[in-house]
ZAMARGU-4260 file (C-alpha; in steps of 0.2 Angstrom, whole numbers, plus 5000, padded with zeros to 4 digits):
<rodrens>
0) 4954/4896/4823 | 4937/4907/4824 | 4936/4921/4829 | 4926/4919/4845 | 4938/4906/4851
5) 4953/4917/4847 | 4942/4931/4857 | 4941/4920/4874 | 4959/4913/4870 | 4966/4933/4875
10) 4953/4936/4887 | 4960/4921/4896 | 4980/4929/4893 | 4972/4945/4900 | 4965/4935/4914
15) 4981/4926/4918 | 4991/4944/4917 | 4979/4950/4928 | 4982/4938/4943 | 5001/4938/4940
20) 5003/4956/4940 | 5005/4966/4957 | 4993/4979/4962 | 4996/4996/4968 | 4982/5006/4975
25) 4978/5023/4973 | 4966/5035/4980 | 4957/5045/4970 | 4953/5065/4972 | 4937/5073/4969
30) 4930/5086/4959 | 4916/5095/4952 | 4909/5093/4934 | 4893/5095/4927 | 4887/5100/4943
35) 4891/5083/4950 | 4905/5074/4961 | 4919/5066/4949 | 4933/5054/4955 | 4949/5055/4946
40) 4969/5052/4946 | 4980/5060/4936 | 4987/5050/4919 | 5004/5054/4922 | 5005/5044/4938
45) 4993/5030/4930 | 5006/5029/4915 | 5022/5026/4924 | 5015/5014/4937 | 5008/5005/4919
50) 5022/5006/4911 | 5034/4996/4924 | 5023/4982/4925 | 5011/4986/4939 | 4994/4988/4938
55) 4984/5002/4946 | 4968/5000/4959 | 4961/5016/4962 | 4951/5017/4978 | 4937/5030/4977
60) 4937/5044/4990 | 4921/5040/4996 | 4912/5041/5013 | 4915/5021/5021 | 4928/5017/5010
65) 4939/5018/5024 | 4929/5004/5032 | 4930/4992/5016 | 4949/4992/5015 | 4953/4974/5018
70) 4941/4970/5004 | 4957/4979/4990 | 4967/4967/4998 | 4982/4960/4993 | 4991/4975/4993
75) 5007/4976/4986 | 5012/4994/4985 | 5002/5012/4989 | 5006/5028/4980 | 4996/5045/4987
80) 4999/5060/4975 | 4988/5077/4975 | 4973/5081/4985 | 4967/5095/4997 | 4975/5101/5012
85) 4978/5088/5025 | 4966/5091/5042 | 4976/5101/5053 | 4967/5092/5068 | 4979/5079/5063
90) 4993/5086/5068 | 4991/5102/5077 | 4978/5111/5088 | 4977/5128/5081 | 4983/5137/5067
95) 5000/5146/5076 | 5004/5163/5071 | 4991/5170/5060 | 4983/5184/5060 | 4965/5183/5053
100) 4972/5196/5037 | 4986/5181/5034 | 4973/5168/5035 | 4961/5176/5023 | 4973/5180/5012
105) 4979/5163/5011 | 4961/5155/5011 | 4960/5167/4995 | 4974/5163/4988 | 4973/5143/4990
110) 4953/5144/4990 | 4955/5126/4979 | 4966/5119/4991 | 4962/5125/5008 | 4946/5115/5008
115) 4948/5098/5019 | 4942/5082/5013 | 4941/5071/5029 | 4936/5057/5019 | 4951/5056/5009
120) 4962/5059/5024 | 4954/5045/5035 | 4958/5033/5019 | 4975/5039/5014 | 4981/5038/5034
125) 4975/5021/5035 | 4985/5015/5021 | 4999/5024/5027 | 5000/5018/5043 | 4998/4998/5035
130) 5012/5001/5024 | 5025/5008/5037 | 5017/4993/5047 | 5019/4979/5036 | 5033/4987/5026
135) 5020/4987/5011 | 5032/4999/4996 | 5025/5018/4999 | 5029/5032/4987 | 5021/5047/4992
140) 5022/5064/4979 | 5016/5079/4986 | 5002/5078/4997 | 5004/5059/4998 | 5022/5065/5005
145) 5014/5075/5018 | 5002/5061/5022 | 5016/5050/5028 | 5025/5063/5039 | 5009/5067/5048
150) 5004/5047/5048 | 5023/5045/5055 | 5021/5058/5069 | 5027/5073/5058 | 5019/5088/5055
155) 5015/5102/5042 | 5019/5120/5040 | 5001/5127/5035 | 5006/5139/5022 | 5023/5136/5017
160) 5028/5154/5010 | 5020/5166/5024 | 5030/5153/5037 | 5047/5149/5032 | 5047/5168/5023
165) 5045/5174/5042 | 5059/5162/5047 | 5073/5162/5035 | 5068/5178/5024 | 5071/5169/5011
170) 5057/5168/4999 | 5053/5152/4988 | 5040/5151/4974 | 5031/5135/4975 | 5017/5135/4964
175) 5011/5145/4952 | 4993/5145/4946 | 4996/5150/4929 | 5009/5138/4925 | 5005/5122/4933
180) 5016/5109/4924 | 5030/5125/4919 | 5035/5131/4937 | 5052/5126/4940 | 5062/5129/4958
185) 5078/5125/4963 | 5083/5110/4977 | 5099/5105/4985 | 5101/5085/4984 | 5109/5078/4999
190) 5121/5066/4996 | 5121/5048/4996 | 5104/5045/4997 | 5093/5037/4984 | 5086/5053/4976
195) 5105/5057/4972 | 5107/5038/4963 | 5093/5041/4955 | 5097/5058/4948 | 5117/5053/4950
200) 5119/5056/4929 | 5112/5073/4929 | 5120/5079/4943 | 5139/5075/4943 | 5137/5076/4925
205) 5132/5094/4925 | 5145/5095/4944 | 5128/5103/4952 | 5120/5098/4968 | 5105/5105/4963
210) 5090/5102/4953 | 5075/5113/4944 | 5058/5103/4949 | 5042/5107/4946 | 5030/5111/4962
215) 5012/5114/4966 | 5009/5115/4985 | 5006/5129/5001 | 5009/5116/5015 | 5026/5106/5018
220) 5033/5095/5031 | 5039/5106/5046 | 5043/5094/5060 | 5051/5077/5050 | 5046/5061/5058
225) 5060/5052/5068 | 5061/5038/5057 | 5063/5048/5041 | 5080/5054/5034 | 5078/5072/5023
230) 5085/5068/5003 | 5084/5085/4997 | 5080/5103/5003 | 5075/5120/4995 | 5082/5138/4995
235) 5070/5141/5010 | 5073/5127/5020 | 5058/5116/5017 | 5062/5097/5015 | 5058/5092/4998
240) 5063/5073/4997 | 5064/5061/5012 | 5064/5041/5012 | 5063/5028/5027 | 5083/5023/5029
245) 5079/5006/5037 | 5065/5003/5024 | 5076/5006/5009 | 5079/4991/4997 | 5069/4990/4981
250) 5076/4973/4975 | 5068/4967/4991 | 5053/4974/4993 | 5056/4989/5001 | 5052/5009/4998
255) 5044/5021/5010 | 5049/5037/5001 | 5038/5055/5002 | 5043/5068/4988 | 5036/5085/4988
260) 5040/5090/4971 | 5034/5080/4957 | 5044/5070/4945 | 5029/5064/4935 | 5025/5083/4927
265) 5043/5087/4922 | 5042/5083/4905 | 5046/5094/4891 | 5034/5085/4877 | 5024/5071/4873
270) 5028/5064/4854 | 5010/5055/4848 | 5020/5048/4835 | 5033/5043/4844 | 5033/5023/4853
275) 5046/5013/4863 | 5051/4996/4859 | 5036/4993/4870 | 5023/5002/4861 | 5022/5015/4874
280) 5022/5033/4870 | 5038/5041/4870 | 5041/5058/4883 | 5056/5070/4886 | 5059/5073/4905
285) 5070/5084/4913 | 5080/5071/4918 | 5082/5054/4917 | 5079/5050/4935 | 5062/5057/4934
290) 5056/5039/4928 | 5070/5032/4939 | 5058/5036/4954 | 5043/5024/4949 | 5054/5013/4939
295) 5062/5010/4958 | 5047/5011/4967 | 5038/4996/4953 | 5052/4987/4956 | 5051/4985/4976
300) 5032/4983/4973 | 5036/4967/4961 | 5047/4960/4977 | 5036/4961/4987 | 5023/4955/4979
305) 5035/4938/4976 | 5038/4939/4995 | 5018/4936/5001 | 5018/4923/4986 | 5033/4912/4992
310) 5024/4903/5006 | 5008/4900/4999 | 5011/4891/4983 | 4997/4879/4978 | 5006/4862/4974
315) 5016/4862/4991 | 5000/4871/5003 | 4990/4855/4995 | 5001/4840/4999 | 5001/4849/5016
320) 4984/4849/5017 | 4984/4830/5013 | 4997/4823/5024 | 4990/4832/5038 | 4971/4828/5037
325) 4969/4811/5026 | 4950/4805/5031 | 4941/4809/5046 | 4939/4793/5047 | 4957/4789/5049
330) 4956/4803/5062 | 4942/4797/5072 | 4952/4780/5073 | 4967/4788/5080 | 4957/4797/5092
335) 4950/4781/5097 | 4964/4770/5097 | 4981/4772/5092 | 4989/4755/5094 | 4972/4749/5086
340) 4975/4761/5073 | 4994/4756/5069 | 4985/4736/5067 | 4972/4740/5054 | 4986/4749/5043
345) 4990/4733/5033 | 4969/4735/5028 | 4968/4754/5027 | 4981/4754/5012 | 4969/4743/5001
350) 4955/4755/5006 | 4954/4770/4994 | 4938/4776/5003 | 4947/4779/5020 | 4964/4786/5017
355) 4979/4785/5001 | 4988/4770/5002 | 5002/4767/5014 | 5001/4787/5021 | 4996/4779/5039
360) 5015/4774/5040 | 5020/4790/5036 | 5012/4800/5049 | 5025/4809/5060 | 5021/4811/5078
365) 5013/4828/5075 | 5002/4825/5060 | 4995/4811/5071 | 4992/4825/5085 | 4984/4835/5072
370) 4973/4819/5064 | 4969/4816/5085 | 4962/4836/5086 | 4953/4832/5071 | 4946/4816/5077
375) 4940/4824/5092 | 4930/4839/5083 | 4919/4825/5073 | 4916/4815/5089 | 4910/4830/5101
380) 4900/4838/5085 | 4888/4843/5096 | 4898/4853/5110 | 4907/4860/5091 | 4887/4865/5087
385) 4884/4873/5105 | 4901/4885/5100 | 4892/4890/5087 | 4878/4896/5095 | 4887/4905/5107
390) 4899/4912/5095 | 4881/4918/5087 | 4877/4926/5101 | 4892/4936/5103 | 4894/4942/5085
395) 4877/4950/5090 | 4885/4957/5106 | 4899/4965/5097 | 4886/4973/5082 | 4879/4980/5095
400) 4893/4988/5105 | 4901/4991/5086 | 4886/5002/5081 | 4890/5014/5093 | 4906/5017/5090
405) 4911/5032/5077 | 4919/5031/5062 | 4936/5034/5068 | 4937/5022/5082 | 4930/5010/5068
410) 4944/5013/5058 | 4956/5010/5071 | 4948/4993/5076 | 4948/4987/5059 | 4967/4993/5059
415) 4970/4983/5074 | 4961/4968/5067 | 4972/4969/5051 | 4988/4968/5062 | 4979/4955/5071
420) 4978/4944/5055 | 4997/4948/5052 | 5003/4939/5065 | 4991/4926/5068 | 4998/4921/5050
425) 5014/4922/5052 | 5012/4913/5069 | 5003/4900/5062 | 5014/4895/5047 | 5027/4894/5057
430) 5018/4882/5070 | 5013/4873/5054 | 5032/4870/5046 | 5037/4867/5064
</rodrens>
């Protein structure tokens, strides 16, 4: 075999992978380099999701994105990670009990962080909201935990240490600027929850409730959202680890989760000379259940990725399509006619060019409804044209009433319109297997 031909051989493979694999989007965070804006996710997040078998989509953090989501559909799992502070206007008016020395000093001490990217929030809150809606798997580290409080009806303590310091006395390092991936902190792990399972060897095998994660954040989930259930909590108080009780279940497709810490950084090395049986690079976390997390979280995407594929395969939605419609002109004579119709079946089975032979006999009573409805769009084509025309004139209608709405209550429309879709679906199959 040539070369070239082995060439287009694995671009096919790839090709194949590609459409089999499940997709899990992420957003991107922006920087500066070179004196221009740079998009970027972290490798460690990119590497695990890779490694599970899931393929990563990173959505840029761009002005209209928010607008274009549909377009990175299907969507079959979401994960947020780092980013700037999330808008405070999302979830509280003012910010309570400073005083302007507290808020300058933590605008000097955060001075990377405190900046709000409004973009980024208005893309990660709509993708959110779809998962909890849809049940679309979520795993949300760090910010991306805070996004899905807030997106829940949560809310964040604005600087986590000055807060909970003045509330508990208790005083919690959460980050520390000169050892990002080093900084360690103690959490309580609450029992029977899945970040216990996960970590379940580490723990009762050392007899400790507790674990030493790494952390780089000033804000935290104050107010938990109702629906959420708390996983694990540190010396100060703060929830660390929460999950979705009644969306738990990776084997069928389900995983709301939101951790504060971040599992992916606790690694002591990274052998370069070092593979698994897989190829892939070898590291040395903490503990085994730091994997465990997007190994779980992978898992529930590939189920649910198997659940939006189970009613449309192609061999079945194709004999459906062809039991239902046949010919239009089988449809136009049922419209016409049925007795005459049921009399010219003996003819219609010897003529290929009208319908497949003996399917006329086959038809149930609804698929002669639907052959009726069918008929009757080819006879009134021209009342079917005047539609047109006047759904012409009110797509213009709606562009204009469209263009003056903002951005936000275009986000929400296109938000109602994807939940629209859901059920019209859902609705529609149903009526179609009835």
């Amino acid at each position: 075999m040539c070369p070239a031909s082995e060439s287009v051989m694995v671009m096919n493979d790839a090709s194949k992978l590609a459409s089999v694999l499940p997709r899990v989007l992420i957003v991107s965070r922006r920087t500066v380099r070179k004196n221009k804006f740079v998009d970027f996710v972290g490798e460690y997040h990119l590497d695990l999701i890779v490694n599970y078998g899931a393929v990563p989509v990173i959505v840029p953090r761009v002005p209209g994105v928010e607008l274009m989501l549909e377009s990175f559909e299907p969507i079959h799992g979401v994960l947020l990670c780092e980013g700037e502070d999330v808008d405070p206007s999302l979830y509280d008016n003012e910010l309570w009990g400073f005083s302007s020395e507290e808020l300058e000093e933590i605008m000097r001490l955060h001075s990377s962080d405190t900046t709000i990217d409004r973009s980024k929030d208005s893309i990660e809150m709509q993708l959110a909201r779809r998962c909890v809606e849809r049940n679309i798997p979520y795993l949300g580290i760090c910010r991306g935990s805070q996004v899905l409080n807030v997106a829940c009806g949560g809310t964040l303590y604005q600087d986590v240490e000055t807060e909970l310091f003045k509330q508990s006395g208790v005083k919690v390092s959460h980050l520390n600027y000169d050892d990002y991936d080093g900084h360690r902190h103690p959490i309580k792990v609450v029992e029977d929850t899945p970040l216990q399972e996960w970590f379940e060897s580490s723990l009762k095998g050392n007899c400790v409730d507790h674990l030493l994660v790494n952390s780089y954040h000033h804000q935290g989930v104050k107010k938990l959202a109702n629906r959420f259930k708390p996983m694990a909590f540190s010396q100060d108080g703060l929830i660390e680890a929460f999950y979705d009780l009644d969306d738990y279940n990776p084997e069928e497709g389900k995983f709301i989760v939101g951790l504060q810490f971040h599992p992916e950084r606790m690694r002591r090395h990274q052998d370069l000379n070092q593979t698994d049986e897989n190829g892939w690079l070898k590291f040395s976390f903490d503990y085994p259940g730091c994997p465990r997390v997007y190994e779980e979280f992978v898992k529930a995407v590939v189920a649910y990725q198997k659940k939006l594929m189970a009613p449309t395969r192609e061999g079945e939605m194709e004999k459906q399509r062809k039991n239902i419609l046949g010919t239009h002109s089988a449809a136009k004579a049922l419209y016409d006619d049925q007795t005459q119709m049921q009399k010219r079946s003996t003819e219609t089975n010897t003529n290929s060019d009208q319908i497949p032979g003996g399917l006329l006999l086959q038809l149930s009573v609804e698929e002669e409804k639907r052959l009726k409805h069918l008929g009757a769009t080819v006879r009134n084509s021209m009342s079917y044209l005047a539609k047109l025309r006047m759904d012409e004139e009110r797509r213009k209608a709606a562009r204009r009433v469209m263009a003056a709405m903002s951005t936000q209550q275009l986000s929400e429309l296109l938000d109602l319109h994807g939940i629209i879709l859901e059920i019209g679906y859902d609705i529609l199959k149903t009526k179609l297997a009835s």
